[in-house]
DSSP file (Angstrom, degrees, kcal/mol; ACC not computed):
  #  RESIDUE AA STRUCTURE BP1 BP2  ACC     N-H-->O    O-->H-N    N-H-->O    O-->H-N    TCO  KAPPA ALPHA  PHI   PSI    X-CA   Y-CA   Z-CA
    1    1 A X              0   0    0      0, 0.0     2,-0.4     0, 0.0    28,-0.2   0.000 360.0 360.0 360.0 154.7  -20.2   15.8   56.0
    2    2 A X  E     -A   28   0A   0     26,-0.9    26,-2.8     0, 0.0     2,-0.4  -0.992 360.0-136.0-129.4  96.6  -22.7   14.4   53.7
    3    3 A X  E     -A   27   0A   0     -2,-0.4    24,-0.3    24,-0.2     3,-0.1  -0.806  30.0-179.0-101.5 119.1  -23.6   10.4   53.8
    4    4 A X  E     -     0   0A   0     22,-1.5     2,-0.2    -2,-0.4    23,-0.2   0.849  53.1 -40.3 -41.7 -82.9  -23.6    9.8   49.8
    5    5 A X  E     -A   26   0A   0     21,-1.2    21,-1.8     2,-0.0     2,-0.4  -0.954  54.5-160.2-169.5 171.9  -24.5    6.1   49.7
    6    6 A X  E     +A   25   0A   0     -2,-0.2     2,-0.3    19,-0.2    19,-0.3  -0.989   8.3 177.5-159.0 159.1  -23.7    3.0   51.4
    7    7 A X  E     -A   24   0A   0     17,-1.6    17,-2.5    -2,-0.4     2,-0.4  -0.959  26.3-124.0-174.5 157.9  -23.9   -0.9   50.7
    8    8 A X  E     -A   23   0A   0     -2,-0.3     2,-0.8    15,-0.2    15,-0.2  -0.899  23.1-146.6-116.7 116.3  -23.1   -3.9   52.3
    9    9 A X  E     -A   22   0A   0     13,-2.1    13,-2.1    -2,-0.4     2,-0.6  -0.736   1.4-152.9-103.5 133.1  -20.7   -6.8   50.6
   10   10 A X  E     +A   21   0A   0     -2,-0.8     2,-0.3    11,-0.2    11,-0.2  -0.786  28.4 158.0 -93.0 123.4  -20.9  -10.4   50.9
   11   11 A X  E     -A   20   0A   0      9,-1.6     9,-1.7    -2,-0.6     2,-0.7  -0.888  39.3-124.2-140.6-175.3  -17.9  -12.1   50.5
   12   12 A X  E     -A   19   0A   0     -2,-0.3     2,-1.8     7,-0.2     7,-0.2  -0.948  36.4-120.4-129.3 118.2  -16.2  -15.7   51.5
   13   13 A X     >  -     0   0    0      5,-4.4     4,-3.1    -2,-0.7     5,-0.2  -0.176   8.0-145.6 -46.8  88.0  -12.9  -15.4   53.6
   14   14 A X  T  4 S+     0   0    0     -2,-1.8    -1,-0.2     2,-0.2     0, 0.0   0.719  92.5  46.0 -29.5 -25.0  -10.3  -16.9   52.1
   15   15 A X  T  4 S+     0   0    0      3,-0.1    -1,-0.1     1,-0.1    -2,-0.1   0.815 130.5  24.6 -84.0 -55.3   -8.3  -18.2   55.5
   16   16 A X  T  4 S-     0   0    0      1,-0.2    -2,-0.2     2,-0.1     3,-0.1   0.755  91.5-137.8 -84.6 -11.2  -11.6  -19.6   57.1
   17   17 A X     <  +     0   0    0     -4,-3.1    -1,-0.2     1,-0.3    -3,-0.1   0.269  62.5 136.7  76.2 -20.6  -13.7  -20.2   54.0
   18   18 A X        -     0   0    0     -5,-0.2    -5,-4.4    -6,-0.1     2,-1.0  -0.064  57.8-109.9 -60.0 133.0  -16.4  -18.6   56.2
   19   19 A X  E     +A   12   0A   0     -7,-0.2    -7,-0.2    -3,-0.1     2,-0.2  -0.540  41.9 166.9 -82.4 125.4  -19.0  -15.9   55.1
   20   20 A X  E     -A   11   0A   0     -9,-1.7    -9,-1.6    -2,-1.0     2,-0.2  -0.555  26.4-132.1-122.5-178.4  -18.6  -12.9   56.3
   21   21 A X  E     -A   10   0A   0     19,-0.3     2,-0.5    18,-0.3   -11,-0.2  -0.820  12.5-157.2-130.3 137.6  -20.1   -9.3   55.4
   22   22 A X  E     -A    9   0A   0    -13,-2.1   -13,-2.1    -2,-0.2     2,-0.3  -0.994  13.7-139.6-136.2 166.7  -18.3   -5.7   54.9
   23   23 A X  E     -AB   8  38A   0     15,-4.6    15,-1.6    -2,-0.5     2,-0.6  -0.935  16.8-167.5-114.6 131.3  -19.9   -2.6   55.3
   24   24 A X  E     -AB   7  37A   0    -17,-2.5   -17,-1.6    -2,-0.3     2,-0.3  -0.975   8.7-175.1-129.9 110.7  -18.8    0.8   52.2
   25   25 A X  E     -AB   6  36A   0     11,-3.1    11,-1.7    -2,-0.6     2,-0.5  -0.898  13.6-159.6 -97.3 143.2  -20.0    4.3   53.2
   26   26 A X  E     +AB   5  35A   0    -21,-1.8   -22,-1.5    -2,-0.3   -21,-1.2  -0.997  15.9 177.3-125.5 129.5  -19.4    6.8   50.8
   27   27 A X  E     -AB   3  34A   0      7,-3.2     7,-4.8    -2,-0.5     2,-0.5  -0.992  20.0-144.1-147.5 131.5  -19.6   10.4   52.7
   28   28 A X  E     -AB   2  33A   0    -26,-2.8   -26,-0.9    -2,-0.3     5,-0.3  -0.859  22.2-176.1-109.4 132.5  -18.9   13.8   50.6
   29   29 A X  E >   - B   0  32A   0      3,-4.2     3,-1.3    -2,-0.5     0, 0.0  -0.399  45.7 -91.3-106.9-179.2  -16.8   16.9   52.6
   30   30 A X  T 3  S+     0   0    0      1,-0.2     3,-0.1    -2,-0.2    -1,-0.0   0.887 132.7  44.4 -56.1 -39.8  -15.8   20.4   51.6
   31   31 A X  T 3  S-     0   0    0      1,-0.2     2,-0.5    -3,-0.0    -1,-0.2  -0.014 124.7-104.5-119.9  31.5  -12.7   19.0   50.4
   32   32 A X  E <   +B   29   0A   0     -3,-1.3    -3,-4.2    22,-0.1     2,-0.4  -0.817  60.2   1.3 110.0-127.7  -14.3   16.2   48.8
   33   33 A X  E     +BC  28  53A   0     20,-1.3    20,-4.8    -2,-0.5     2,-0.5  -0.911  39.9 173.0-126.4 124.6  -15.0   12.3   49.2
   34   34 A X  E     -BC  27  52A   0     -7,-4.8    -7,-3.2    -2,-0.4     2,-0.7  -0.888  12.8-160.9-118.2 145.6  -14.0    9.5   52.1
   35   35 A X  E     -BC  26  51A   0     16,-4.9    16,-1.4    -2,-0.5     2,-0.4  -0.925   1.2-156.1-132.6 158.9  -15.1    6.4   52.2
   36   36 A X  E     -BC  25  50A   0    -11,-1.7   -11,-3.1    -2,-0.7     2,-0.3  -0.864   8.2-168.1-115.8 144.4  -15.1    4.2   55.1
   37   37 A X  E     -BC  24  49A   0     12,-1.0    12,-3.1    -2,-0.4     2,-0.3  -0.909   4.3-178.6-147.7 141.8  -15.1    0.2   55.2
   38   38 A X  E     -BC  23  48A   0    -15,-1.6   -15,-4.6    10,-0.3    10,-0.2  -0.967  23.5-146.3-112.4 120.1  -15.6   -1.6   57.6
   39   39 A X        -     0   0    0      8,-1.2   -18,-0.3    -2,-0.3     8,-0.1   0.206  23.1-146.4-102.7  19.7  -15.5   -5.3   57.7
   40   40 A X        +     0   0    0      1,-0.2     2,-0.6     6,-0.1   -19,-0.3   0.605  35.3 160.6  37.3  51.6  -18.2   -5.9   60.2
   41   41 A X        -     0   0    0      1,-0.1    -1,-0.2     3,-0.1    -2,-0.1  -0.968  17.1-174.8-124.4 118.9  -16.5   -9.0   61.6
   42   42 A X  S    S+     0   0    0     -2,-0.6    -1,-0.1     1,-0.1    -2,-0.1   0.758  72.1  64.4 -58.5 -46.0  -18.1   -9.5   65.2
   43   43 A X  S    S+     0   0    0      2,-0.1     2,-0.1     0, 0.0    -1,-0.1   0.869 117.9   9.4 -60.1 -19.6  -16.0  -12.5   66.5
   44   44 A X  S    S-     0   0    0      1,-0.1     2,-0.3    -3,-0.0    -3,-0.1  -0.444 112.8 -52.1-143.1-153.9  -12.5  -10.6   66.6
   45   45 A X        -     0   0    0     -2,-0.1     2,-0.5    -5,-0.0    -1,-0.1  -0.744  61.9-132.4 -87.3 144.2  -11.5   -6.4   66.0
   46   46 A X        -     0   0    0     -2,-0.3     2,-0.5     1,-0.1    -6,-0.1  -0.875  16.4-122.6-113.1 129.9  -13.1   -5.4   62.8
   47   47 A X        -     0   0    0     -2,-0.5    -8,-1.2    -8,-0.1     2,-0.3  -0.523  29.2-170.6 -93.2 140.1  -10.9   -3.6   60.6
   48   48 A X  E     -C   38   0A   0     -2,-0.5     2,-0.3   -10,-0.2   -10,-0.3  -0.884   1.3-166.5-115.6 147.3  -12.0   -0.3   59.5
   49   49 A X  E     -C   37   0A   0    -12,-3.1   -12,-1.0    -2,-0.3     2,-0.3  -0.994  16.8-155.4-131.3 114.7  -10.5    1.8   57.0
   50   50 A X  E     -C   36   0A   0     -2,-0.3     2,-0.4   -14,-0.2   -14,-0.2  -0.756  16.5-178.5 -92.7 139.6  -10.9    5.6   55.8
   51   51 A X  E     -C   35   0A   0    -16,-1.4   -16,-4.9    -2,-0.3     2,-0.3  -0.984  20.3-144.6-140.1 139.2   -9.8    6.0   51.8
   52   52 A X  E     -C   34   0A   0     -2,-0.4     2,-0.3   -18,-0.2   -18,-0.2  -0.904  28.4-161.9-101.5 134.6  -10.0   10.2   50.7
   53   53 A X  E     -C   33   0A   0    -20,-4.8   -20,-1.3    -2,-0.3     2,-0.3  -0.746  14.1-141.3-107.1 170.7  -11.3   10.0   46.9
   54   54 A X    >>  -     0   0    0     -2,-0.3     3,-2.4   -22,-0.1     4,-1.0  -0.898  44.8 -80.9-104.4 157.3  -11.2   12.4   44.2
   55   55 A X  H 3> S+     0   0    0     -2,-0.3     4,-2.7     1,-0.3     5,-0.3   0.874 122.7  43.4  17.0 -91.1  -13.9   12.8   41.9
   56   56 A X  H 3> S+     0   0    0      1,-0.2     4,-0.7     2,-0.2    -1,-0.3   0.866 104.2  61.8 -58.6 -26.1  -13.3   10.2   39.7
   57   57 A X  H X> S+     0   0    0     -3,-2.4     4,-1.9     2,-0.2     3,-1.2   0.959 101.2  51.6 -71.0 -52.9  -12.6    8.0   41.9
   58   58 A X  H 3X S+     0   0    0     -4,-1.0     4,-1.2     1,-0.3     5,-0.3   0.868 105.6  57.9 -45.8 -43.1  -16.3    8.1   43.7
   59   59 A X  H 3< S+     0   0    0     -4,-2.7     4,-0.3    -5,-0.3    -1,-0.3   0.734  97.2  53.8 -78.9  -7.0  -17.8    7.6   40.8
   60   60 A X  H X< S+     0   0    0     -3,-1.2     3,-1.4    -4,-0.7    -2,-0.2   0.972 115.5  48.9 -54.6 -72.2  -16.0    4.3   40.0
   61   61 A X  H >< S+     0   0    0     -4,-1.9     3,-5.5     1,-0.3    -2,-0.2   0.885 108.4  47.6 -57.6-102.6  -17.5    3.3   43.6
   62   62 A X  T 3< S+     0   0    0     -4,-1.2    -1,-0.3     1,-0.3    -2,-0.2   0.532 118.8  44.7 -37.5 -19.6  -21.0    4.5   43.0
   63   63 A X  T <  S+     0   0    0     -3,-1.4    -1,-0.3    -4,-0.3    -2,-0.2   0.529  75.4 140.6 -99.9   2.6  -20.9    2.3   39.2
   64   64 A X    <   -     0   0    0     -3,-5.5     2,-0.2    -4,-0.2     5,-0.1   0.141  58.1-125.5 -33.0 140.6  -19.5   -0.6   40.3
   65   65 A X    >   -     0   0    0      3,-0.1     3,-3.2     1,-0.1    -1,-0.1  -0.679  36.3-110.3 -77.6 149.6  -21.0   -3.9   38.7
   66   66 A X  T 3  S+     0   0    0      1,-0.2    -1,-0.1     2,-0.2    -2,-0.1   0.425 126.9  57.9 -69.4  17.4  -22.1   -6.3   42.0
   67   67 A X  T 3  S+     0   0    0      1,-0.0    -1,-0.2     3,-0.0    -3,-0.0   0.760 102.3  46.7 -90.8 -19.9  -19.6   -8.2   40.9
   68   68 A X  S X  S+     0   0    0     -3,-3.2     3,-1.0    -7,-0.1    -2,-0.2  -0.062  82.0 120.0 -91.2  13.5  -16.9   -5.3   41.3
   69   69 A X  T 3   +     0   0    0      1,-0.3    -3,-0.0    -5,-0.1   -61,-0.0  -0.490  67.8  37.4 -90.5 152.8  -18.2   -4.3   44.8
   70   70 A X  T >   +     0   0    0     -2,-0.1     3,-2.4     1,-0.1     2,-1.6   0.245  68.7 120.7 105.1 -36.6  -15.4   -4.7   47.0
   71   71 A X  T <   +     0   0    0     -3,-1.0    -1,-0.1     1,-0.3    -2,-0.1  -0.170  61.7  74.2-110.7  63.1  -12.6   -3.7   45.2
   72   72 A X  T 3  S+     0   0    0     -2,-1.6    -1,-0.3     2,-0.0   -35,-0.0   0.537  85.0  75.8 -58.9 -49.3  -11.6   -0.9   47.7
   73   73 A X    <         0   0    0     -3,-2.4    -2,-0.2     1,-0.3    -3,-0.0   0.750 360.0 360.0 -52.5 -37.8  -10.4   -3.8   49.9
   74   74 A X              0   0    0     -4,-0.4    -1,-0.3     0, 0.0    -3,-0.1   0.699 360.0 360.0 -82.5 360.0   -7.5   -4.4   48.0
């Protein structure tokens, strides 16, 4: 496995209003691309996520505008 690229998103929770952080790894395999997020929230269990891309899909990820980072989460 292959670590790609990786970045860090700032966002503001919607329940708490609080700022918080997530963490997007993009890591390339034989049989292609996962990405991991992680939502790097200390206080309580931080939910982590594995998403298998295709092609096309990683490279939407890697060209996001910083305004479009993030929208894995949904």
């Amino acid at each position: 496995m292959q670590l790609v690229s990786s970045r860090i998103v700032h966002f503001i929770d919607s329940a708490s209003l609080e700022a918080g952080s997530a963490r997007e790894v993009l890591f390339r395999n034989s049989s292609g691309f996962i990405l991991y997020l992680s939502d790097d929230n200390y206080s309580s269990v931080p939910e982590e996520r594995l998403i298998p891309l295709e092609l096309r899909e990683a490279l939407i990820w890697l060209n996001e505008g910083y305004s479009d980072q993030g929208s894995f989460w949904t």
